[in-house]
C-alpha positions as CSV (number, residue, x, y, z in Angstrom):
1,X,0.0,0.0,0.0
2,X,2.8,2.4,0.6
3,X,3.9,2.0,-2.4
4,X,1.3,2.3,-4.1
5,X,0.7,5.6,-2.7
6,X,3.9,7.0,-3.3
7,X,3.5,6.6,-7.0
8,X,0.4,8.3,-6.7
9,X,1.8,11.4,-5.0
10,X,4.2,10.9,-7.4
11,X,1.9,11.0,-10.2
12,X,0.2,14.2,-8.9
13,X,3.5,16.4,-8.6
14,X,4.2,15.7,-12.2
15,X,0.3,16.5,-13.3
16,X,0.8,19.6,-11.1
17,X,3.9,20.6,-12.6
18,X,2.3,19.9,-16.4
19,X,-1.0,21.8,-15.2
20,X,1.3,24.7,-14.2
21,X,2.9,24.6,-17.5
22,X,-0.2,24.2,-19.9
23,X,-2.8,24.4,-17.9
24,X,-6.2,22.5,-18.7
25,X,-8.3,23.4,-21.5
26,X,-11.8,24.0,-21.8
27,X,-12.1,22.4,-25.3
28,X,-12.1,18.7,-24.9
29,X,-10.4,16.5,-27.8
30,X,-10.2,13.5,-26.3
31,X,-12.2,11.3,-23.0
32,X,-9.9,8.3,-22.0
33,X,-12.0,5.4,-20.2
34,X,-10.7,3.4,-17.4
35,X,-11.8,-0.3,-18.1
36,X,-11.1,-3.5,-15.7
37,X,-11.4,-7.6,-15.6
38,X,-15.2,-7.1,-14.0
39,X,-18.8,-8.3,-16.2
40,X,-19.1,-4.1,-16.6
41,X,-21.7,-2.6,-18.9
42,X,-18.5,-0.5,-20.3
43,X,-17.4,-3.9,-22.0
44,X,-21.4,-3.7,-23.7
45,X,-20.5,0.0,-24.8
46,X,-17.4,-1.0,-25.7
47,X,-18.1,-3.6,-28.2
48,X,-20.8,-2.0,-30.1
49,X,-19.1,2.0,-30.3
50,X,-21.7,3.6,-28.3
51,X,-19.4,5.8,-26.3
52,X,-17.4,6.7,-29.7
53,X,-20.8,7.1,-31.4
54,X,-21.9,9.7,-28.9
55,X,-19.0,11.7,-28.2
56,X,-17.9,12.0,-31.8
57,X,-21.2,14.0,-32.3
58,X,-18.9,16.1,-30.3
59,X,-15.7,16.5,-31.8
60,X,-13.8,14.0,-29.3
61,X,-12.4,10.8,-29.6
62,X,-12.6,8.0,-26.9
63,X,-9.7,6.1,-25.7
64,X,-9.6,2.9,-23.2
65,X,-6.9,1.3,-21.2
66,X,-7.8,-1.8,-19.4
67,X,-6.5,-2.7,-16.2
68,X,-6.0,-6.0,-13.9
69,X,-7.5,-4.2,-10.4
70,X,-8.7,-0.8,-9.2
71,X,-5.3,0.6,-7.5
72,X,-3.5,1.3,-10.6
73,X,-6.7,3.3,-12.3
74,X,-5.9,5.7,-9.5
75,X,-2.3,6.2,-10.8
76,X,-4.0,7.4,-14.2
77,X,-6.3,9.6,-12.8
78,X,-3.7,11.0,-10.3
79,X,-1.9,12.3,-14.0
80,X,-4.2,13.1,-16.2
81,X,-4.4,10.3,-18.0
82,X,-8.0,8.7,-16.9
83,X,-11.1,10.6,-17.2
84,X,-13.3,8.1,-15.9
85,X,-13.4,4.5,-14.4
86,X,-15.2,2.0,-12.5
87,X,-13.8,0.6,-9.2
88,X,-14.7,-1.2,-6.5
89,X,-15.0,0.4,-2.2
90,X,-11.1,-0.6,-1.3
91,X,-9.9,1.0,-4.2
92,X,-11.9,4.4,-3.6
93,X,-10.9,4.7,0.1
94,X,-7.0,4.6,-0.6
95,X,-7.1,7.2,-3.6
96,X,-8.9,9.8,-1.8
97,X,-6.3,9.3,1.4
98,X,-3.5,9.6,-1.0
99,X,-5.8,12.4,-2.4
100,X,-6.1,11.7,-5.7
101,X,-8.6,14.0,-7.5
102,X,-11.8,12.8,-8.3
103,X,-15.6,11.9,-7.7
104,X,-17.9,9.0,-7.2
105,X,-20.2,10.0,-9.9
106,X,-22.5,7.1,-9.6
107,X,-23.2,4.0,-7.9
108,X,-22.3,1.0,-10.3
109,X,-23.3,-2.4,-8.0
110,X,-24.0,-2.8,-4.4
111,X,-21.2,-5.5,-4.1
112,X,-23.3,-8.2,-1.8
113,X,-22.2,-11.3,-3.9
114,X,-19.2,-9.1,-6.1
115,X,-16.3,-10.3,-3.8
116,X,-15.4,-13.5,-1.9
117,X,-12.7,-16.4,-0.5
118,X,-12.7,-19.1,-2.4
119,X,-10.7,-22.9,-1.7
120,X,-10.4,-25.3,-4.1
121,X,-12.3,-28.3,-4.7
122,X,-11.8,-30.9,-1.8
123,X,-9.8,-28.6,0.4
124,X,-9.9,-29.2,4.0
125,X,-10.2,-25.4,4.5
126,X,-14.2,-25.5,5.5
127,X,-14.1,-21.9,7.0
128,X,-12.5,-18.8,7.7
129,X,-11.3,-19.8,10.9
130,X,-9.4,-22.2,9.1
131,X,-6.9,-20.2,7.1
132,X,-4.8,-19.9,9.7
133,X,-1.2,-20.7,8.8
134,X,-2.7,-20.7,5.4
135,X,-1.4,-19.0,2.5
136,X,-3.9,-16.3,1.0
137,X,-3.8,-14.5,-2.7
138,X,-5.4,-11.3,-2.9
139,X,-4.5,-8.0,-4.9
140,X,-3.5,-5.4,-2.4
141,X,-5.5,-2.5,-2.3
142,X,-8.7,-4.2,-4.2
143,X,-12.2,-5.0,-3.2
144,X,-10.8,-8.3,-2.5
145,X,-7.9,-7.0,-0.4
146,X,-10.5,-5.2,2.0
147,X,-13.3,-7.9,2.1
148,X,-10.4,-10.5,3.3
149,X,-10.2,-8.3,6.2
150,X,-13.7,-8.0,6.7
151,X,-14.1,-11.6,7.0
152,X,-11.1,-12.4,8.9
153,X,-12.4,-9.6,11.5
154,X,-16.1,-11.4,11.2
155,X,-14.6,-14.8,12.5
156,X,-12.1,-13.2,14.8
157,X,-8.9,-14.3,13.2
158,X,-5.9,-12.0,13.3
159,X,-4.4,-11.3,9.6
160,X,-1.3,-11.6,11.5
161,X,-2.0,-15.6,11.6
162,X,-2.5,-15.8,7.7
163,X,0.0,-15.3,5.1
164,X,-1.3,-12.6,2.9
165,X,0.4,-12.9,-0.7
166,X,-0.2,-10.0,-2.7
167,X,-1.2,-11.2,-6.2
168,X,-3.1,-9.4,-9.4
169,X,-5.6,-11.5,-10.8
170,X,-3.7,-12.8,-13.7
171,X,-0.9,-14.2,-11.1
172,X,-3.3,-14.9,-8.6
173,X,-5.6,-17.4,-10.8
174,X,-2.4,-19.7,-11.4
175,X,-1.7,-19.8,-8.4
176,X,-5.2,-20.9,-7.0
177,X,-5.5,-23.7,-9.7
178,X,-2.0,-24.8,-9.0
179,X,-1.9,-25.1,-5.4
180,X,0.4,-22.1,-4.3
181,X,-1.7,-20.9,-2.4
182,X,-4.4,-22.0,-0.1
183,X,-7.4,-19.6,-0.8
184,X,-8.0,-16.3,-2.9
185,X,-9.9,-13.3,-1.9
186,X,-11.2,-11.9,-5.5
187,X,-14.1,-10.3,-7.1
188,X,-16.3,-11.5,-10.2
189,X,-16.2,-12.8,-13.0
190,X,-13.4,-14.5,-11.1
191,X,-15.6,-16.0,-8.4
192,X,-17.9,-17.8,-11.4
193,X,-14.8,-19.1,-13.3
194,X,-13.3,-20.9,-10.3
195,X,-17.1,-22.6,-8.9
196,X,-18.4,-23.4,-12.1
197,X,-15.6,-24.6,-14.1
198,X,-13.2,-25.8,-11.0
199,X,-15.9,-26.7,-9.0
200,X,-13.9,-24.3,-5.8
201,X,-16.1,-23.6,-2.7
202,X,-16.8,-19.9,-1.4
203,X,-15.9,-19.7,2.4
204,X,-17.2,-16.4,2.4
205,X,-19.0,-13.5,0.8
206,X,-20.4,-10.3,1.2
207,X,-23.9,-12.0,2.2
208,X,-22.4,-14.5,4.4
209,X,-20.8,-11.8,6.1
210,X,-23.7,-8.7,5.7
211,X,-20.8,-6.6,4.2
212,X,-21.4,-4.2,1.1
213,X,-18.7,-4.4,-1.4
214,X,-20.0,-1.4,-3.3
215,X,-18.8,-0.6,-7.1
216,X,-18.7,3.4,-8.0
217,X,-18.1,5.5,-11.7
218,X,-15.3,7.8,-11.1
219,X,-14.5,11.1,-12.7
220,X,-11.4,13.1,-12.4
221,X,-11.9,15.9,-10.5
222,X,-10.5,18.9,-12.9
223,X,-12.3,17.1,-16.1
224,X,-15.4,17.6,-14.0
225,X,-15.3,20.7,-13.2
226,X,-14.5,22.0,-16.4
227,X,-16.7,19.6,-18.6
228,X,-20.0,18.8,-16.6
229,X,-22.1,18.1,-20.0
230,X,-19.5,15.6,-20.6
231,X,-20.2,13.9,-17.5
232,X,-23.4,13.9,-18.2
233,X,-23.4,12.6,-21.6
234,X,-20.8,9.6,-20.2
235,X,-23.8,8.9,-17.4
236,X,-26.3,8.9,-20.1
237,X,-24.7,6.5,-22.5
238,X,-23.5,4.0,-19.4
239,X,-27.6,4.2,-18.6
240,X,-28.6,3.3,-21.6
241,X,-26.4,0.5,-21.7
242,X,-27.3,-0.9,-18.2
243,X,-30.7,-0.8,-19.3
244,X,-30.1,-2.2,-22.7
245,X,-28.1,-5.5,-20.9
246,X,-31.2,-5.9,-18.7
247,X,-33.7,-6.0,-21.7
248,X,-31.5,-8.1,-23.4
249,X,-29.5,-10.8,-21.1
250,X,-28.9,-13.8,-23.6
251,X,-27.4,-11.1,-26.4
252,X,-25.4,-9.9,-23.5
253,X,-24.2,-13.3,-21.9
254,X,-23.1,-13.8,-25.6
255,X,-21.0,-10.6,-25.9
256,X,-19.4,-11.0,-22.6
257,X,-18.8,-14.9,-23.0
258,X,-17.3,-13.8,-26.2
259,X,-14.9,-10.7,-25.0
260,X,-14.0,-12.5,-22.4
261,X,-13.9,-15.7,-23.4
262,X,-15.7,-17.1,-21.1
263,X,-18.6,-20.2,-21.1
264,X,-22.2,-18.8,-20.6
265,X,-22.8,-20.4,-17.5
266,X,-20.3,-18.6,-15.7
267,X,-21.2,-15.3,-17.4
268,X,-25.0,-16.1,-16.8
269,X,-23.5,-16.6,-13.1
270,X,-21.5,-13.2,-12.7
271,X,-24.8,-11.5,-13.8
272,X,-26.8,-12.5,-11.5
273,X,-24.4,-12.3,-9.1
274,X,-23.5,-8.7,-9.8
275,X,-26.4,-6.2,-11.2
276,X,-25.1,-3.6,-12.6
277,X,-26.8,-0.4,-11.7
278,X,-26.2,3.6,-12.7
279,X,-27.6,5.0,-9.7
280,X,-27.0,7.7,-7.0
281,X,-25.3,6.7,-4.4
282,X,-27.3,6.2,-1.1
283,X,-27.1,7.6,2.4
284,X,-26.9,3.6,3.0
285,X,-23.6,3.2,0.7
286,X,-22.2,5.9,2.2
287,X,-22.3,5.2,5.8
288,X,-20.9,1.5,4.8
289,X,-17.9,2.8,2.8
290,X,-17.1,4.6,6.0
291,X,-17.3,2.0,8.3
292,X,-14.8,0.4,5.8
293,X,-12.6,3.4,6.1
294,X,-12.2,3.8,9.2
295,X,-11.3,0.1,9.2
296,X,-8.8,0.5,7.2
297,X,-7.4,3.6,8.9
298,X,-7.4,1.2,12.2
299,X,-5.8,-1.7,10.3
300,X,-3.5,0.7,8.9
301,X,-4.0,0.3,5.5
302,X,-4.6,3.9,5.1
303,X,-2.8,6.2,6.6
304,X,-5.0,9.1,8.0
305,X,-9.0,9.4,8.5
306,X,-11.1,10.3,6.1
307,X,-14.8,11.7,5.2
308,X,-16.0,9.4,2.4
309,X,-18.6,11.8,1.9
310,X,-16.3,14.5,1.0
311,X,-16.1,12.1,-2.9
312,X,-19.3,11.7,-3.8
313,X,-20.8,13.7,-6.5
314,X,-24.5,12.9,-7.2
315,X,-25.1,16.2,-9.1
316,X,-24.6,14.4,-12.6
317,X,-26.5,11.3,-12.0
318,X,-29.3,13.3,-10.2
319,X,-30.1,15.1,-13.5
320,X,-29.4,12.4,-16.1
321,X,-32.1,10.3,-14.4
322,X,-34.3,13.1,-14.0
323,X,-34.3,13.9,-17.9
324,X,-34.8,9.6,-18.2
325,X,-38.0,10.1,-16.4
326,X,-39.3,13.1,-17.8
């Protein structure tokens, strides 16, 4: 974690220094999208050119960079280079205590069945309690990083007695199926894969545990500011997608299966597992992401407190959905 917050301070001093240079201008020519491994609605938009379609109207061209996890999007938007993204609460939390400028701009999934620990098929791991003097994958920083805490904390086991290996997914998976490591604490579409295909057991998720694993839509701050109606146009293309995967789920499970390549069961699986939403974000999701921070900040994951409320942004997804429903 400390590392990864230095290279985000490091990432704002040199997008201070260019701001102080060049400065940011009004005119936007470009949007660059954050996209991750997650069953998004950005993947839908993606494949069929909606967000190029509608900002080209526009004058500006649409560029995406995917990413394994949520930490690293933060580097991006610390230097310009990310106007928006989806990540998941963990994530959040340690960009705005490395401040990092940006906004929750909408809620994107309430997270009850997005994260979890998973063993392997016959393991003799049958609960949490039971990882101890175990060897744990998780992607420090993540959803998953902070939801292993949450349910070590649930069953009272110290994460002192547990041997945390920090992992991305794409080393992380390997891993898992190989033996290396005893459990993994990951989000979907991962979670799917590993039951479905590798028949693996979840010791623990965000029901199990009445913990909200939330997902948010992040602008950077400064691109807000100075481009609201391109906020709101991003909002109102991401809406139309969410509602277009809901009206049409099979055409959906097709386009993700084939993206991702993935079997339909397992995307079927995320789905249902994760709806995605484009929603404000609720007194409720608020008051759990800061219960989560001020775990972290008591874990010392983060290092100072922090008013979660201080990110969100609901201005733009108030009005989008207010236009939907005129």
């Amino acid at each position: 974690m400390k590392k990864w917050l230095f290279l985000i301070a490091a990432s704002l001093l040199l997008a201070a220094c260019s701001a102080q240079t060049s400065g940011e201008k009004k005119e936007v020519k470009e949007i660059n999208i954050g996209i991750q491994q997650s069953l998004s609605p950005l993947w839908i938009a993606k494949e069929k050119g909606w967000f190029e379609g509608a900002f080209e109207k526009e004058g500006i061209e649409v560029k995406w960079t995917e990413f394994q996890s949520g930490p690293p999007q933060f580097e991006g938007l610390a230097a310009g280079k990310l106007d928006f993204s989806q990540v998941g609460n963990s994530p959040v939390i340690g960009g705005q205590a490395a401040d990092v400028p940006f906004k929750e701009i909408a809620l994107s999934q309430d997270g009850l069945k997005a994260n979890a620990v998973l063993v392997k098929e016959n393991s003799d791991i049958e609960s949490i309690e039971d990882l101890k003097g175990k060897k744990v994958a998780v992607a420090k920083g993540s959803s998953g990083f902070d939801f292993l805490h949450k349910a070590l904390k649930d069953a009272g086991v110290s994460p002192d007695d547990v041997e945390i290996i920090q992992l991305q997914p794409d080393e992380a998976m390997p891993a898992f199926e190989n033996g290396s490591v005893d459990a993994w604490s990951i989000w979907e579409p991962f979670i799917s894969l590993q039951t479905i295909e590798n028949n693996a057991s979840i010791l623990a998720n965000g029901e199990t545990i009445e913990s909200y694993s939330p997902g948010f839509t992040l602008a950077r701050s400064g691109f807000a500011e100075k481009n609201p109606e391109e906020v709101e146009l991003f909002l109102e293309v991401y809406n139309k997608t969410v509602e277009w995967q809901k009206a049409n789920k099979e055409e959906a499970i097709s386009i993700y299966a084939n993206i991702k390549e993935l079997d339909e069961k397992v995307v079927e699986s995320v789905l249902n597992n994760t709806e995605a939403l484009n929603e404000p974000i609720t007194d409720e999701i608020i008051q759990a992401q800061q219960e989560t921070a001020d775990f972290q900040f008591k874990l010392g994951v983060i290092d100072k407190e922090i008013d979660v409320s201080e990110v969100v942004d609901n201005q733009f997804i108030e009005k989008v959905k207010k236009e939907e429903n005129k």
